[in-house]
C-alpha positions as CSV (number, residue, x, y, z in Angstrom):
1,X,28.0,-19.7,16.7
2,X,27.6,-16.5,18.9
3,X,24.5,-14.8,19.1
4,X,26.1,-11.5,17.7
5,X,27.4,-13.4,14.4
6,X,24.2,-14.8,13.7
7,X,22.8,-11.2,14.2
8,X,25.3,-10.0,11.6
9,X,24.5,-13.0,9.1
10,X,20.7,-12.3,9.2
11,X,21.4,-8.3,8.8
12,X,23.1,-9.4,5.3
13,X,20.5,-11.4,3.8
14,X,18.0,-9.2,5.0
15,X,20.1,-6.8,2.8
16,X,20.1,-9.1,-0.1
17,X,16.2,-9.6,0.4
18,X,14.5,-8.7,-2.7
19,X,11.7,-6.2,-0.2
20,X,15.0,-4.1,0.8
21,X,16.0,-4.0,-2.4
22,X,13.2,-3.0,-4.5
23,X,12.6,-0.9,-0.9
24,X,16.1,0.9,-1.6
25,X,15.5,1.0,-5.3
26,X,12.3,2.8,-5.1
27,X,13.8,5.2,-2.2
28,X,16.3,6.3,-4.7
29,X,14.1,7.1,-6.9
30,X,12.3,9.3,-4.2
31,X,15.6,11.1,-2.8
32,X,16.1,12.3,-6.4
33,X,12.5,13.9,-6.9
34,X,12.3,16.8,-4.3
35,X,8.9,16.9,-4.8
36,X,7.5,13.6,-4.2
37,X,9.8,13.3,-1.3
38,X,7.8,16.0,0.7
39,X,4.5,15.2,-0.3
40,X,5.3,11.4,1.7
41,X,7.5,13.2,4.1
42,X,4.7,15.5,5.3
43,X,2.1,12.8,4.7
44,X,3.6,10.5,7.2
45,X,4.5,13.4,9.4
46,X,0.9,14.3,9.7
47,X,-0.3,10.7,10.0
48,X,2.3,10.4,12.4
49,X,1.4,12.9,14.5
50,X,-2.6,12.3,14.4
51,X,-2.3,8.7,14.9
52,X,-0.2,9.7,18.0
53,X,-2.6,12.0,18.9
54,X,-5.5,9.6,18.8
55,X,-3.9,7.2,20.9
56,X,-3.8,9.7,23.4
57,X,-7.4,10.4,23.3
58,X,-7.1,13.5,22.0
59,X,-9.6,15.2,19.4
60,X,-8.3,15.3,16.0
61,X,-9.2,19.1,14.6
62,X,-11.5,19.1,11.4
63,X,-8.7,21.0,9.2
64,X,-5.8,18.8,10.4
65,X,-8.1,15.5,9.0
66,X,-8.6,17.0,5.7
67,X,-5.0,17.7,4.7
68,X,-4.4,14.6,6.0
69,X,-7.3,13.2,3.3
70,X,-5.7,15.3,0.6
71,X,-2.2,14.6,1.1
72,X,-3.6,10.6,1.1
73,X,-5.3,11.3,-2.5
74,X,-2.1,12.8,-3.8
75,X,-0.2,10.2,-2.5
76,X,-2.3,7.5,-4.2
77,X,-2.6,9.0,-7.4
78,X,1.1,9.4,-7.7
79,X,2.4,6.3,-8.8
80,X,6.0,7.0,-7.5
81,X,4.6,7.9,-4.2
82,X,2.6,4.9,-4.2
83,X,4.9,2.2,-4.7
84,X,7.6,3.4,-2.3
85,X,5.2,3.5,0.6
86,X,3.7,0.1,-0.8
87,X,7.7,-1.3,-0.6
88,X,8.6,0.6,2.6
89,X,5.8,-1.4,4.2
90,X,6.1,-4.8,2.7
91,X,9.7,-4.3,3.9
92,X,8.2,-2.9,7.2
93,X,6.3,-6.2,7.1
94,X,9.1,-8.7,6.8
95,X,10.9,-6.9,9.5
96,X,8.3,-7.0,12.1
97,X,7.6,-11.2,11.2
98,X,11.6,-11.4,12.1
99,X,10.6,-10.1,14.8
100,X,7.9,-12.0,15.9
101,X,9.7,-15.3,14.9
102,X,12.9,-14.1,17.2
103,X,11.1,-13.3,20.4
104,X,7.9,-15.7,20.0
105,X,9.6,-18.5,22.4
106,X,11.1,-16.1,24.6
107,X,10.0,-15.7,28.2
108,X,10.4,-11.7,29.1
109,X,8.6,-9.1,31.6
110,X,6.9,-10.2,35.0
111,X,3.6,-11.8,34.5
112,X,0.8,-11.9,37.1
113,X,1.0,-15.0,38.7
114,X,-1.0,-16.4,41.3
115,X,0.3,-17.3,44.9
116,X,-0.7,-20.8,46.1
């Protein structure tokens, strides 16, 4: 079986996966209330961007931090919020161990090797 057909038979049971469907279910949910679907859009966003920004080294400013914290809080203590993040990253999850499991045997990039 070519390698493009088994690509297309894993991309359907990932799809009938029960972490992409209660993922899709709970995203619904969040597309319909314009609300909560800001309050995680600008939460990640913000994470996003100061998780970036530490990796770079640079310093995080005081007032950025806290409406990180607060948009975390108000994120946790909604429910609906909650459990769509909780599902987007156990889905997140399985698709990085698919991943893994695909490239764990493969040999790829140069490696430094030493000359006899």
């Amino acid at each position: 079986m070519a390698v493009y057909d088994l690509a297309h038979k894993l991309g359907e049971q990932v799809k009938k996966s029960e972490e992409y469907r209660e993922y899709q279910k709970l995203r619904q949910e969040i597309m319909e209330d314009k609300d909560t679907r800001k309050m995680i859009t600008d939460y990640q966003n913000l994470n996003l961007q100061i998780s970036s920004a530490r990796a770079w080294g640079q310093e995080i400013d005081e007032d950025r931090q806290k409406k990180l914290d607060k948009l975390e809080e108000l994120v946790r203590m909604s429910s609906k919020a909650r459990n769509y993040l909780e599902a987007e990253s156990r889905f997140s999850l399985m698709i990085q161990d698919i991943q893994k499991i695909i490239f764990e045997d493969l040999e790829l990039g140069l490696e430094e090797k030493e000359d006899d």
